[in-house]
N, CA, C and O atoms as CSV, one atom per row, in Angstrom:
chain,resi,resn,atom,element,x,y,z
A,1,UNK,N,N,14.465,5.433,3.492
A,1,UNK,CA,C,13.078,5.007,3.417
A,1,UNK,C,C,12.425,5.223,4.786
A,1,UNK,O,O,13.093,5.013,5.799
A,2,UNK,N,N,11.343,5.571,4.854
A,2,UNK,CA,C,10.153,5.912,5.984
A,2,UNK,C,C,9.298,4.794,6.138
A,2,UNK,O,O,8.882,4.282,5.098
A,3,UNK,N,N,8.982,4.356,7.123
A,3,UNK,CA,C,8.120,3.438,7.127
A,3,UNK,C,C,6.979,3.957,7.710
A,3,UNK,O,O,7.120,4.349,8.868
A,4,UNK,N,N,5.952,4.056,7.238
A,4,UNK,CA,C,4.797,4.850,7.638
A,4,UNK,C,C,3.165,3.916,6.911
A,4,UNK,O,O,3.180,2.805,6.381
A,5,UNK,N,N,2.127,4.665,7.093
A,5,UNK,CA,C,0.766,4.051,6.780
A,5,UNK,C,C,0.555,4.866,5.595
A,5,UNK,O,O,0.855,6.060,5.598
A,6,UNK,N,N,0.098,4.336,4.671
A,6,UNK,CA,C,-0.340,4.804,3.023
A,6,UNK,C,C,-1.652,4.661,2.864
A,6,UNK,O,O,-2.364,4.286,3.795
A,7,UNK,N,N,-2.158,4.966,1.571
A,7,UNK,CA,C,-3.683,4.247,1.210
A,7,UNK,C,C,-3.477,4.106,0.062
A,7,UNK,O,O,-2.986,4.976,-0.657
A,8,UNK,N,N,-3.925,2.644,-0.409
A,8,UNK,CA,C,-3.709,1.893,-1.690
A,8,UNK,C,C,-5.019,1.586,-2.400
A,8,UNK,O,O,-6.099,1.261,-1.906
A,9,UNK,N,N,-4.657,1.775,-3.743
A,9,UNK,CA,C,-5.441,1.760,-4.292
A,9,UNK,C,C,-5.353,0.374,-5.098
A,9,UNK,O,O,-4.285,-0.133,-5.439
A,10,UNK,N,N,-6.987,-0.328,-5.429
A,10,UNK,CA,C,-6.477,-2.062,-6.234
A,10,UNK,C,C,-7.772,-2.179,-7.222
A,10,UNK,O,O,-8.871,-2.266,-6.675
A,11,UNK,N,N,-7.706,-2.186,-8.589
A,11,UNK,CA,C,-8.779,-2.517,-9.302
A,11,UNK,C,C,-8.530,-3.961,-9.539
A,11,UNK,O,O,-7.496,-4.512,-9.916
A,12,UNK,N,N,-9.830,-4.522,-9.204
A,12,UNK,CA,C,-9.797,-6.112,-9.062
A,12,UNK,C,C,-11.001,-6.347,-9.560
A,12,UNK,O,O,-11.914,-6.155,-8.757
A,13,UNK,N,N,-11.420,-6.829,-11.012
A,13,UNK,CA,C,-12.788,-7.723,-11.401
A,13,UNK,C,C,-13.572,-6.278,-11.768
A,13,UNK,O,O,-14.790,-6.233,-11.602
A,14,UNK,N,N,-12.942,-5.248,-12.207
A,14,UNK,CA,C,-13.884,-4.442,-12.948
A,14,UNK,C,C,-14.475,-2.781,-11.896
A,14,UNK,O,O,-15.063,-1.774,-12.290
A,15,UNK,N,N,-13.925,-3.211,-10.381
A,15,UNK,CA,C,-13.764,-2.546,-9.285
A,15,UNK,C,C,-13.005,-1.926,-8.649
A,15,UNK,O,O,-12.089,-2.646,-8.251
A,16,UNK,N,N,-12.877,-0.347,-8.169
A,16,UNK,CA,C,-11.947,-0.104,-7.641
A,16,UNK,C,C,-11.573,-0.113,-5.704
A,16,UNK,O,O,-12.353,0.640,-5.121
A,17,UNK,N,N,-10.913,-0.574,-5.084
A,17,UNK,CA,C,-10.907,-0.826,-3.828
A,17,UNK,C,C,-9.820,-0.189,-3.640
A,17,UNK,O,O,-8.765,-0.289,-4.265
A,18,UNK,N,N,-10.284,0.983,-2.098
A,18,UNK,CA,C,-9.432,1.820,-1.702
A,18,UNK,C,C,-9.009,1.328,-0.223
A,18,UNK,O,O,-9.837,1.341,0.688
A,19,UNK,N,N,-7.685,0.893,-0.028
A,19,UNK,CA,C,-7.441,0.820,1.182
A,19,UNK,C,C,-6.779,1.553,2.455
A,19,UNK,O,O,-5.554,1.431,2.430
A,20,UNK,N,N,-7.147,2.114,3.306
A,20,UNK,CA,C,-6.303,2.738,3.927
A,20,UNK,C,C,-5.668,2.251,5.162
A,20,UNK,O,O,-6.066,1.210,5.684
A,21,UNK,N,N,-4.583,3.029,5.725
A,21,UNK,CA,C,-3.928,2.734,6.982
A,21,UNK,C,C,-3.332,1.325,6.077
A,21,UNK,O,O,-4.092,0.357,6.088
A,22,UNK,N,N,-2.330,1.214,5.488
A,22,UNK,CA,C,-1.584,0.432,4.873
A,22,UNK,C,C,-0.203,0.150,5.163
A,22,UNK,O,O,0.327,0.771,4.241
A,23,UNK,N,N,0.656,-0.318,5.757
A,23,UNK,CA,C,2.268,-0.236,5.894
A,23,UNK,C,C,2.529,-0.099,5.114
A,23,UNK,O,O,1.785,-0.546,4.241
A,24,UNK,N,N,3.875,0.669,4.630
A,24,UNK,CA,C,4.615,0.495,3.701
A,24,UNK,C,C,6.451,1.661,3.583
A,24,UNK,O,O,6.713,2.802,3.964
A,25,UNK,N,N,6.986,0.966,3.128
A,25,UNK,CA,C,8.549,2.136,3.137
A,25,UNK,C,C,8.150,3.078,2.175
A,25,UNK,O,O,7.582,2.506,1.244
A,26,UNK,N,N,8.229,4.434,2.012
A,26,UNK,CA,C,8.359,5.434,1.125
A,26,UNK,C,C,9.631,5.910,1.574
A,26,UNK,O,O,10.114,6.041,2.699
A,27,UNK,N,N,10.246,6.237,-0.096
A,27,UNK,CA,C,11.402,6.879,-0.191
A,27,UNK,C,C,11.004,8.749,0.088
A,27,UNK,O,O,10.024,9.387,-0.296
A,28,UNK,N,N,11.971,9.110,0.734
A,28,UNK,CA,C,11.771,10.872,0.729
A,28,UNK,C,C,12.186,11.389,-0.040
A,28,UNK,O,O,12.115,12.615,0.053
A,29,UNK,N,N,12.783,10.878,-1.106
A,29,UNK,CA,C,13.412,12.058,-2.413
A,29,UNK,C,C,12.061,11.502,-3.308
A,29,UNK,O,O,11.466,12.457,-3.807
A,30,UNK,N,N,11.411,10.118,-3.639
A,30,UNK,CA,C,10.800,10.113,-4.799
A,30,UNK,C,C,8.953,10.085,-4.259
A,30,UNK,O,O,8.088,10.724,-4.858
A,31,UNK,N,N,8.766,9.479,-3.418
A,31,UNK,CA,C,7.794,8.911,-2.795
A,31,UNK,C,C,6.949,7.722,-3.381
A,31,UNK,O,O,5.759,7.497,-3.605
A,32,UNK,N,N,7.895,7.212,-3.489
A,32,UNK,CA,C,8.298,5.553,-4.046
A,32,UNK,C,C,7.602,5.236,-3.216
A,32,UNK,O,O,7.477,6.009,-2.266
A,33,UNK,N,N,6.715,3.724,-3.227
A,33,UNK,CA,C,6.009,3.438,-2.396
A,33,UNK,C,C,6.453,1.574,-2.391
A,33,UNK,O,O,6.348,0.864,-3.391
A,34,UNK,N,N,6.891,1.141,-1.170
A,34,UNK,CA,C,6.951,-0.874,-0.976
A,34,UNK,C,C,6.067,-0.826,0.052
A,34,UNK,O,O,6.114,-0.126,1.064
A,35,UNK,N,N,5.041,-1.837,-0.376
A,35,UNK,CA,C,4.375,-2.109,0.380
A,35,UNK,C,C,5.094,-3.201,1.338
A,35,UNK,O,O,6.095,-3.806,0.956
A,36,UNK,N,N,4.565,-3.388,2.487
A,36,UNK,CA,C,5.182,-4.188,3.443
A,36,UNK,C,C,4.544,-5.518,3.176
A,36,UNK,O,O,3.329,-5.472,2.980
A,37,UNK,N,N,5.283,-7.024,3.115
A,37,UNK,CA,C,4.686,-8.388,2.847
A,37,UNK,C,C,3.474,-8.579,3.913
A,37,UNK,O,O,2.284,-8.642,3.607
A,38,UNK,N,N,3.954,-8.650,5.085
A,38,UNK,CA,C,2.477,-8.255,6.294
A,38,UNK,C,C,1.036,-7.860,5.625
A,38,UNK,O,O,0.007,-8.488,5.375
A,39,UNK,N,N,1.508,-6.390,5.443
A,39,UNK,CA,C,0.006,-5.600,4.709
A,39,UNK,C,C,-0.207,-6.207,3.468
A,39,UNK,O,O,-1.333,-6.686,3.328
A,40,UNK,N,N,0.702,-6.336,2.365
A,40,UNK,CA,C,0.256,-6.454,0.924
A,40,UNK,C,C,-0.687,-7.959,1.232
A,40,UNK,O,O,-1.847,-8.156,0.870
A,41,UNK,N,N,-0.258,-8.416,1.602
A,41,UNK,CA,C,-0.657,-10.385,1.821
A,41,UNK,C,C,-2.343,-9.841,2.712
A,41,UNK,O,O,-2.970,-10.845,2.377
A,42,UNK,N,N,-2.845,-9.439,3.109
A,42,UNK,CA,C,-3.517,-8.805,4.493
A,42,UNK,C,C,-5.015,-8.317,3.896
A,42,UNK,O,O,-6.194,-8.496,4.201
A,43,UNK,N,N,-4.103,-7.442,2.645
A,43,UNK,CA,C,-5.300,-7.170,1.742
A,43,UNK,C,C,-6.160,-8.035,0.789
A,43,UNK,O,O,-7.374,-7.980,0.589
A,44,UNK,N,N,-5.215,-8.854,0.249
A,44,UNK,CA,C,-6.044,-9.878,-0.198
A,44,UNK,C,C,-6.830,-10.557,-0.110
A,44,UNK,O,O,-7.413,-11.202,-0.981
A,45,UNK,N,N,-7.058,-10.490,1.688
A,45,UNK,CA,C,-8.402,-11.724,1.817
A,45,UNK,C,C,-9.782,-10.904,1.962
A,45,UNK,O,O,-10.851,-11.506,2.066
């Protein structure tokens, strides 16, 4: 796994919200994406 910056995408209430510069591990065979607890928690507010 890579730990690098992503951009996530979140439909919330009928809206789509694009986030970028995101932490997260990606795998290099699938490009599996975990977001990191830090960032995922971060976006929410």
């Amino acid at each position: 796994m890579l730990e690098t910056e992503v951009t996530y995408t979140l439909e919330f209430g009928g809206k789509l919200y694009i986030i970028e510069h995101v932490l997260a591990r990606v795998c290099r065979e699938t490009g599996e994406q975990a977001l990191l607890p830090r960032s995922s928690s971060a976006s929410r507010r």
